[in-house]
C-alpha positions in Angstrom: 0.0 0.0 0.0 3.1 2.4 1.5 4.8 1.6 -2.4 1.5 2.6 -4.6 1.0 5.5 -2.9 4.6 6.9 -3.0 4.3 6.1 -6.7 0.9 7.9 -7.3 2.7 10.9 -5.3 5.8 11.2 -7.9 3.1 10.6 -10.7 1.3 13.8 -9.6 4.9 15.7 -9.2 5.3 14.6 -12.3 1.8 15.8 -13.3 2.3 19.5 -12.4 6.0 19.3 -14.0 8.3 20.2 -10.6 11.6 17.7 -10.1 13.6 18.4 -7.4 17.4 17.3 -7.2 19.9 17.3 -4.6 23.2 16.3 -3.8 23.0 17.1 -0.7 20.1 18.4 1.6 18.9 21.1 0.1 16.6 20.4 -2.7 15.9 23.7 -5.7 12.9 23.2 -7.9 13.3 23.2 -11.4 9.5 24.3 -12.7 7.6 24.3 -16.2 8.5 27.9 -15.2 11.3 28.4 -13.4 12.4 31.0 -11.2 14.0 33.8 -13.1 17.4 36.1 -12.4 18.1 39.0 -14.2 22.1 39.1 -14.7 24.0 42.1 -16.0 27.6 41.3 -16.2 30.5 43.8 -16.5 31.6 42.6 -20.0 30.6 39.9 -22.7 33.8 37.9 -22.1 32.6 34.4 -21.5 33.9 34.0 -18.0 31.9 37.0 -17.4 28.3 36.6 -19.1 28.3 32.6 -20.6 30.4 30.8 -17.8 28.5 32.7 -15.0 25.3 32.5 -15.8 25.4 28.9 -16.8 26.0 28.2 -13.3 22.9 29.4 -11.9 21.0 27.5 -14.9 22.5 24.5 -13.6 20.4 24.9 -10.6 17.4 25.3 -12.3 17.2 28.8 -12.5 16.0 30.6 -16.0 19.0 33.7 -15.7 18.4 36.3 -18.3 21.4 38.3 -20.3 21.2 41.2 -22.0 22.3 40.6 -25.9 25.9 40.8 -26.2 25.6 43.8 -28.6 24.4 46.0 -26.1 27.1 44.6 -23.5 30.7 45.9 -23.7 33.5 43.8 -25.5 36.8 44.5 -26.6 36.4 47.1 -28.9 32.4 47.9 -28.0 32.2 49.9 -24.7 29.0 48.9 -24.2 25.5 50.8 -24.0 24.1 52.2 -20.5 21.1 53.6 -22.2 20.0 50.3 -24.2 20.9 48.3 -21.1 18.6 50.2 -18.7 15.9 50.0 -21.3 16.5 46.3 -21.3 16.5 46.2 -17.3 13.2 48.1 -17.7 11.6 45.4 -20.2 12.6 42.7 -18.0 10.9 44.0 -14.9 8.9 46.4 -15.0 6.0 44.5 -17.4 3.4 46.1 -15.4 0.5 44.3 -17.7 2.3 40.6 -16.8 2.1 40.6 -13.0 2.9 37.0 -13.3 6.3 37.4 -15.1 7.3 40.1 -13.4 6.6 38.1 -9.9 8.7 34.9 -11.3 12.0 37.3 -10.6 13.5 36.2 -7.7 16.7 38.6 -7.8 18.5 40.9 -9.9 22.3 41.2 -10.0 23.6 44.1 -11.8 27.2 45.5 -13.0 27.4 49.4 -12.0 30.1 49.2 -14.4 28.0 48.3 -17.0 25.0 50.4 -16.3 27.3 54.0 -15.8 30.2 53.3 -18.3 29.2 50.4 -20.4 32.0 48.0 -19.1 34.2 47.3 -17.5 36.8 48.3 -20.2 34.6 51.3 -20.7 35.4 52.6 -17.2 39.6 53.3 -17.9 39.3 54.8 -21.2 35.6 56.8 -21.1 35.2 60.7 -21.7 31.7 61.1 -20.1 31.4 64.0 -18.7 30.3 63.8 -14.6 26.8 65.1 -14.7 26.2 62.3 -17.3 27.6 60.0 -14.8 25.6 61.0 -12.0 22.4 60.7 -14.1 23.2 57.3 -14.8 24.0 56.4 -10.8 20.4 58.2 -9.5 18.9 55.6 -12.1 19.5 53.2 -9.2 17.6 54.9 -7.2 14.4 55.3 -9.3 14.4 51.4 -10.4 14.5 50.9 -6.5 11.5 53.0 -6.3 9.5 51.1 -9.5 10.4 47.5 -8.0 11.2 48.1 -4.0 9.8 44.2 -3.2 12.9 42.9 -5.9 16.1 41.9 -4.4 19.1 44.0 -6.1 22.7 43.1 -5.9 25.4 45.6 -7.3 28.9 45.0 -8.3 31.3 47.6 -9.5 34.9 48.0 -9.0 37.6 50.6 -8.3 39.8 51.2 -11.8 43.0 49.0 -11.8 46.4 49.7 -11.6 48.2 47.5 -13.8 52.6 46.8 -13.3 52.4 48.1 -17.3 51.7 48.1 -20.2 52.2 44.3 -20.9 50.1 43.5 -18.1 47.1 46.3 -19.0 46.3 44.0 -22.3 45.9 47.1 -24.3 43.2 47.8 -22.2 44.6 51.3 -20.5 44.9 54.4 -22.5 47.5 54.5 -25.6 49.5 56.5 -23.2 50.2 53.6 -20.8 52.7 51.9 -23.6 54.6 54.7 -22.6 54.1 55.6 -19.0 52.7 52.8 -17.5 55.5 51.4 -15.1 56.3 54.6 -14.3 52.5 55.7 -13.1 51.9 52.4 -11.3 55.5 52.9 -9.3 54.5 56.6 -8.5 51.2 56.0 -7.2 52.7 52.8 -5.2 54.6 55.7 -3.2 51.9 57.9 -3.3 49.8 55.4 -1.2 52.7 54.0 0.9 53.0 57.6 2.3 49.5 57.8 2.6 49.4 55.0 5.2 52.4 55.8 6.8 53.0 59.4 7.0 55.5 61.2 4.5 58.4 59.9 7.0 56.9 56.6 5.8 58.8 57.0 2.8 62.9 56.6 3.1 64.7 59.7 1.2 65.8 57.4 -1.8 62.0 57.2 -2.0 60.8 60.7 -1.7 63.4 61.1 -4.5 62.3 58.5 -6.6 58.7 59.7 -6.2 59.3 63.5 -7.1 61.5 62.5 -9.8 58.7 60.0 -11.5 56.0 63.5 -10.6 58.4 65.4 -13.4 58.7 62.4 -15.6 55.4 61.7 -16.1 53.5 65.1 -18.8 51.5 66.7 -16.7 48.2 65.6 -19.5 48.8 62.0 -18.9 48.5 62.5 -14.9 45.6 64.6 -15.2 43.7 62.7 -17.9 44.4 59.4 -15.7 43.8 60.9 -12.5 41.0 62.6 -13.6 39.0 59.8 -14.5 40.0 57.9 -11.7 38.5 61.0 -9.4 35.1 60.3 -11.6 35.3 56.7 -10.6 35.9 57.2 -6.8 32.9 59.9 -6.7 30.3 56.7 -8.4 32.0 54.1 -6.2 30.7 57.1 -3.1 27.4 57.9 -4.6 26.9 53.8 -4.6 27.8 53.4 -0.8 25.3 56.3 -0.2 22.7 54.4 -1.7 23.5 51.6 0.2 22.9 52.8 3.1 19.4 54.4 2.1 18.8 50.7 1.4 18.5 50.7 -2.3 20.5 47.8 -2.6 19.7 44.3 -0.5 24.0 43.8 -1.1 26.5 45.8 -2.6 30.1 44.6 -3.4 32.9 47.4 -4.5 35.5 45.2 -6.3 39.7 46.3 -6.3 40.6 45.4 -9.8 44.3 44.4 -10.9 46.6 46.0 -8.0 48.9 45.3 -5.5 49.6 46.2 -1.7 50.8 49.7 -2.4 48.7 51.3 -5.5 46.4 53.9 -6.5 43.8 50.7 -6.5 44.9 49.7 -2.9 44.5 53.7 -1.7 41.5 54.6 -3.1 39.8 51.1 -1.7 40.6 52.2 1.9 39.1 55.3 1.8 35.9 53.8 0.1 36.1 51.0 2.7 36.5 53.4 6.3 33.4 55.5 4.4 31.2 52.7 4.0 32.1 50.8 6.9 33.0 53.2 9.2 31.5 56.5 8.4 27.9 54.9 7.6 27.9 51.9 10.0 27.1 49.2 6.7 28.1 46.2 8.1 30.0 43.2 6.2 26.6 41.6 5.2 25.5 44.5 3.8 28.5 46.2 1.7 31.9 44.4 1.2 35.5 45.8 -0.3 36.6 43.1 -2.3 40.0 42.3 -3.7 39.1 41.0 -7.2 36.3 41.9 -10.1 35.9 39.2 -12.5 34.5 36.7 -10.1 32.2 39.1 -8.2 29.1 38.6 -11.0 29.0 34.7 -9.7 29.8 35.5 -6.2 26.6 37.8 -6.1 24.6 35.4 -8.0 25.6 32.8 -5.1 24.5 35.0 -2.8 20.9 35.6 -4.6 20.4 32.2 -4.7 21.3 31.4 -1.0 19.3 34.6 0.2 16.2 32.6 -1.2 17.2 29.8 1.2 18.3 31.7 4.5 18.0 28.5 6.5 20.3 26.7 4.6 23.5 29.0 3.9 27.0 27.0 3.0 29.5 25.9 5.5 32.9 26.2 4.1 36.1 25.1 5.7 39.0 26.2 4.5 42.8 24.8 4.4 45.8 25.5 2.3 49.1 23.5 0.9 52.0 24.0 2.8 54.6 26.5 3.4 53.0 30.4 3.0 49.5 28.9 2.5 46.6 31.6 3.8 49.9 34.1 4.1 50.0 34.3 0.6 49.7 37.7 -1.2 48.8 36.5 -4.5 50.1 38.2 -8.0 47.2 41.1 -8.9 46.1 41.4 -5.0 46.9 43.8 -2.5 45.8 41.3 0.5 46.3 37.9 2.2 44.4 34.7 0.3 43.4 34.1 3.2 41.5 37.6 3.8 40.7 37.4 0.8 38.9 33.8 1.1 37.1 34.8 4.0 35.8 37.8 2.6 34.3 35.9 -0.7 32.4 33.3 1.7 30.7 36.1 3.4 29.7 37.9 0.1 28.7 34.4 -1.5 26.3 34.3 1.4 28.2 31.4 3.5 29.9 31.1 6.9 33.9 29.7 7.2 33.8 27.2 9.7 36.8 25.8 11.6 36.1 22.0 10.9 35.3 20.1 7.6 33.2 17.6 9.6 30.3 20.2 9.4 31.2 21.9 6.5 29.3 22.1 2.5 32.4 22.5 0.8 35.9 22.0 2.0 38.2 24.3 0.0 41.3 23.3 -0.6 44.0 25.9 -1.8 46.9 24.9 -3.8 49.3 27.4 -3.1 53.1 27.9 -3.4 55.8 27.2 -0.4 57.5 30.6 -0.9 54.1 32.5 -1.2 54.5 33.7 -4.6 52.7 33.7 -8.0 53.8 32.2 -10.7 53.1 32.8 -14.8 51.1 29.5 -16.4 52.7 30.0 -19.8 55.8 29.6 -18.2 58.4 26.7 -19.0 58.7 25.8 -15.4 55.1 24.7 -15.5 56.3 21.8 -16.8 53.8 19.2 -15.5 56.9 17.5 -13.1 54.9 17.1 -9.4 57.8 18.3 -6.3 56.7 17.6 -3.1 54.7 20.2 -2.2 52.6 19.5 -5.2 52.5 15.9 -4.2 51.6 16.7 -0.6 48.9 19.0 -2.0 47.6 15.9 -3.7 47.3 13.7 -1.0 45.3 16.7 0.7 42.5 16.3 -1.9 42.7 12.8 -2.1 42.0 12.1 1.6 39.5 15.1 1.6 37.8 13.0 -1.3 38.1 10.0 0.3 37.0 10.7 3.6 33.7 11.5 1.9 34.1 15.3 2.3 32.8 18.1 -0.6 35.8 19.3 -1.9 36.4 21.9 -4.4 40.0 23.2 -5.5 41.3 26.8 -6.1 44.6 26.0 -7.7 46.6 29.5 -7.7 50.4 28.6 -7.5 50.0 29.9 -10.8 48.6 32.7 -13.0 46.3 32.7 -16.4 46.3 28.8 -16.1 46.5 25.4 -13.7 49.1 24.2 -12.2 50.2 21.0 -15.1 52.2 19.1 -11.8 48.9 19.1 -9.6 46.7 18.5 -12.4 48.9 15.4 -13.6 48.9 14.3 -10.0 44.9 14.4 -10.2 44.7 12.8 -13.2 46.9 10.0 -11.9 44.8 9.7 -8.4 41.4 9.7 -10.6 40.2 12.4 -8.8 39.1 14.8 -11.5 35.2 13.9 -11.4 35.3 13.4 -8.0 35.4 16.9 -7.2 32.6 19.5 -6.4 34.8 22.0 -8.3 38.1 23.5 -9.9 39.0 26.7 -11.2 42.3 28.2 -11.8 41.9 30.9 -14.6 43.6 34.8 -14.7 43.9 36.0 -11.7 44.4 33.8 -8.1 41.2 35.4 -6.5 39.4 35.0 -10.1 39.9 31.4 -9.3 39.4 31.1 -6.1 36.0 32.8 -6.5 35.1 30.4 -9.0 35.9 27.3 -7.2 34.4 28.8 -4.0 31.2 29.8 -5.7 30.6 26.6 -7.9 31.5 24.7 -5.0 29.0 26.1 -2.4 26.3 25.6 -5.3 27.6 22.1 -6.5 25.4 20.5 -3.6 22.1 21.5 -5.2 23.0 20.3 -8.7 23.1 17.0 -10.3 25.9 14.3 -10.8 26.2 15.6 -14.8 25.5 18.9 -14.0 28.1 19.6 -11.5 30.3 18.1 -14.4 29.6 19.8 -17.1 31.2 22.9 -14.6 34.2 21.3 -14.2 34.7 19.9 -17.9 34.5 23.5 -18.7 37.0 25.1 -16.0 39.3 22.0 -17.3 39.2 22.5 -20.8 39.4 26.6 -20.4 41.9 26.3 -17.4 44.3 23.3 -17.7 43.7 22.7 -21.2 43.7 25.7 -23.2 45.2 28.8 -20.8 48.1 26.5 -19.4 48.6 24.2 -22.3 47.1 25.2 -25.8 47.3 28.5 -26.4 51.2 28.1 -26.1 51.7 25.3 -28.6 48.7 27.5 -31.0 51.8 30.8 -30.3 54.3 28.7 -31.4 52.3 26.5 -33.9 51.1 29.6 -36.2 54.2 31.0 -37.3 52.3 34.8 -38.4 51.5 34.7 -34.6 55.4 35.1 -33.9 56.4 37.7 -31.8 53.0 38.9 -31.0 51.4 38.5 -27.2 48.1 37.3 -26.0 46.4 40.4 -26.0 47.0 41.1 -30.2 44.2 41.4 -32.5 44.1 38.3 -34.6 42.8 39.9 -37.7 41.6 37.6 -40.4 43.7 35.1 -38.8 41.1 34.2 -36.3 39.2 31.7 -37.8 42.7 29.8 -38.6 43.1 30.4 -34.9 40.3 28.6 -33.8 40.8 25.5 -36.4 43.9 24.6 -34.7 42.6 25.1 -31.3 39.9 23.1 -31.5 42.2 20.3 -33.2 44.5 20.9 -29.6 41.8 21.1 -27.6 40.2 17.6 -28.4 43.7 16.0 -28.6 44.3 17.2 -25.2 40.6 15.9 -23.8 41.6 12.5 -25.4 44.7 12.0 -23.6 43.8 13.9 -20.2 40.3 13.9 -19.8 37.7 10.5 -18.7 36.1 9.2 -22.1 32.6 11.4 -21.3 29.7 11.6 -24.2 30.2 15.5 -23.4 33.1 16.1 -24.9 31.9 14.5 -28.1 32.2 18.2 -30.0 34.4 20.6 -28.8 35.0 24.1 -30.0 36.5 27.2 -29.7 35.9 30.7 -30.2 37.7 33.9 -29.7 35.2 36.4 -28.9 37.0 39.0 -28.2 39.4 38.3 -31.5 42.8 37.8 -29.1 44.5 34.9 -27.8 44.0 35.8 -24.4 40.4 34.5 -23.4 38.9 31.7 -25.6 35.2 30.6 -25.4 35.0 26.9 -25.2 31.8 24.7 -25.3 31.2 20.7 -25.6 28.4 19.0 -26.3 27.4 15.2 -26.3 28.3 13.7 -29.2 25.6 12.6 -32.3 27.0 9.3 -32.7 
């Protein structure tokens, strides 16, 4: 009797077209009409708009993008007006109560909606009324849709080492000046913190010396946008606190513990946290950009489930471990870690017996960063790589969730570890990997996809780590330097040059190297039946890679 009723009961869940799935114990619905997030990323870049968003779908949730013609890209900076309009259609349809109540959240790139990117915000000539038009427009969508949860990102302008490491994406003037800017403003904020008698007389030197070098129109033109950004980066905290926003997260892009970045993130963080009292749940300082879109979309998604908010335990490989000041970060991992958990909408615990996720962080003995498309990431495991290993294998073995934020290495995995994962068939048996760009890129990733793993099925969970191991190991640690030395009109060009007519050349090879490198490091899956490349932003630099099951 107990066994035809339990059947007529999934019959009639059936019936009214709900599943629920779990792989652990919290169960999402996925509906004949599922629950809707609006998402407006930064930039169109995939690990931006494509990669992010498809982890919420892999809950269940229908997450709407603006079309990438209105979003910013390499050589588009993107379209505040169209993009608000868009906002608007999504939302405010007041003659379809029943669409507009199927959004559950809306997470939203200040970037996007004042500048038009991310890009858009180091290289813009809006004038600063313009600006502040575009900021009160937060404001009045607050007042159209004050029931809707709203989550804003936007970040504090970078200050890149160079011009190598600005990928073109700085003003022309930066080929020149560059170094120099980034090393003047790095003493600019050291005496800042400490005083003027912070600086050593070599250094007070140095800095008025770089202060003549430097045209007084480059300073000015850089500086003066940066003043524009600071001012939106204010006007958003003060909207925060006349609760406008349910969360709002004020990313530090590329930077480092003394820079213009680091400076100007201090004073935004004592104004918001201090000044107006926001606590850390609601406004955070992040270090980081690129992986605050899927951070906030965690969050959304574990705000609609206050009961059940991730544990996350935490513990890194030997040597520096949560010490670490990663390349393009001004703070410790570890800081950096915590911080992420409590935007993501978790709690670090101290013990992985009651944790969601156990994060493990593969991180370098000496505490520093190395370059992926370097020849010493050479795939040979040491022993710190080894003992590293044997942390994620007893992790997985002792049943735990683990997920893996490999960043011993920049722009691409670790080879040693991976081989060493490969060889322990551990791969699939994680809740997630990432180890792309920047370290706290990564970690952000792997945190985020990891917290959310527990809620997703078997293939889904997979079909995020397939894609962090064909973007990350594969292709930014491995393919793209055998494509650099495979096309021979690619010589002496970097990453960040325009392929030209070349690109479609590009991608042939690339998805020839890609599918070689699945078939001889990757488990035999239907998924990776047809893989392909494409560069999106027509550079070497960032790739978009999908898979899907093979016909045959």
């Amino acid at each position: 009797m107990f066994k035809k009723k339990w059947v007529s009961l999934l019959a009639c869940l059936a019936c009214v077209g709900t599943v629920f799935f779990a792989d652990g114990d919290v169960a999402f619905a996925k509906k004949n009409q599922p629950e809707k997030i609006i998402y407006i990323p930064h930039d169109n870049r995939p690990v931006s708009d494509r990669q992010t968003a498809d982890t919420i779908r892999q809950l269940g949730y229908d997450v709407e993008v603006p079309p990438a013609e209105i979003l910013g890209s390499r050589r588009n900076n993107g379209d505040p007006d169209k993009l608000w309009r868009w906002l608007e259609d999504q939302v405010g349809v007041k003659k379809n109560a029943e669409r507009k109540n199927n959004i559950k959240a809306v997470v939203i790139s200040a970037d996007s909606m004042v500048y038009g990117s991310l890009v858009a915000s180091r290289k813009h000539e809006i004038p600063t009324n313009v600006l502040q038009e575009r900021v009160n427009r937060f404001a009045d969508f607050h007042k159209l849709h004050p029931e809707l949860k709203t989550y804003v990102f936007s970040s504090i302008m970078r200050t890149s080492r160079n011009a190598e490491a600005s990928g073109d994406m700085e003003p022309s003037y930066y080929k020149n000046y560059g170094s120099d800017i980034f090393r003047y403003t790095a003493l600019t904020d050291k005496a800042d913190m400490n005083g003027i008698n912070g600086l050593t007389e070599r250094e007070k030197k140095e800095k008025e010396f770089l202060a003549s070098l430097i045209p007084n129109n480059v300073m000015k033109d850089w500086m003066g946008r940066r003043e524009k950004n600071f001012s939106v980066n204010k006007a958003m905290i003060n909207m925060t606190k006349l609760n406008n926003f349910t969360y709002y997260a004020l990313g530090r892009d590329d930077n480092a513990p003394y820079s213009q970045t680091h400076m100007e993130g201090r004073h935004l963080s004592k104004y918001g946290s201090n000044d107006l009292s926001l606590s850390f749940r609601k406004f955070q300082n992040l270090a980081g950009v690129d992986e605050v879109g899927l951070l906030l979309l965690t969050r959304a998604v574990n705000d609609m489930h206050p009961n059940k908010n991730p544990m996350v335990y935490v513990k890194y490989n030997m040597g520096a471990g949560g010490m670490t000041v990663p390349a393009y970060s001004d703070e410790k991992i570890d800081d950096t870690v915590r911080a992420h958990i409590a935007c993501a909408g978790g709690w670090y615990v101290n013990s992985p017996e009651k944790a969601d996720l156990v994060l493990l962080v593969n991180t370098r003995f000496d505490g520093t960063t190395g370059e992926a498309d370097k020849y010493e990431n050479d795939g040979k495991p040491s022993m710190i790589t080894r003992n590293f290993a044997d942390m994620v294998e007893k992790s997985v073995k002792a049943g735990y969730p683990v997920g893996v934020a490999d960043i011993s290495y920049a722009n691409g995995s670790d080879n040693a570890l991976m081989n060493e994962l490969k060889k322990r068939n551990l791969l699939m048996k994680l809740k997630s990997y990432a180890g792309w760009n920047t370290p706290t890129n990564s970690e952000g990733f792997a945190l985020a996809q990891g917290m959310l793993a527990r809620n997703m099925t078997e293939e889904a969970k997979n079909k995020l780590l397939l894609t962090r191991y064909l973007d990350d190991w594969a292709y930014q640690a491995n393919v793209r330097q055998s494509i650099k030395r495979q096309l021979g009109w690619f010589k002496g060009k970097g990453l960040y040059s325009d392929l030209g007519t070349k690109q479609s050349d590009a991608q042939y090879s690339t998805n020839s190297w890609l599918r070689l490198f699945a078939r001889e490091n990757l488990p035999p899956l239907p998924e990776l039946g047809n893989i392909k490349s494409n560069y999106i932003w027509n550079r070497m630099f960032e790739c978009d890679i999908t898979f899907e099951k093979s016909r045959y």
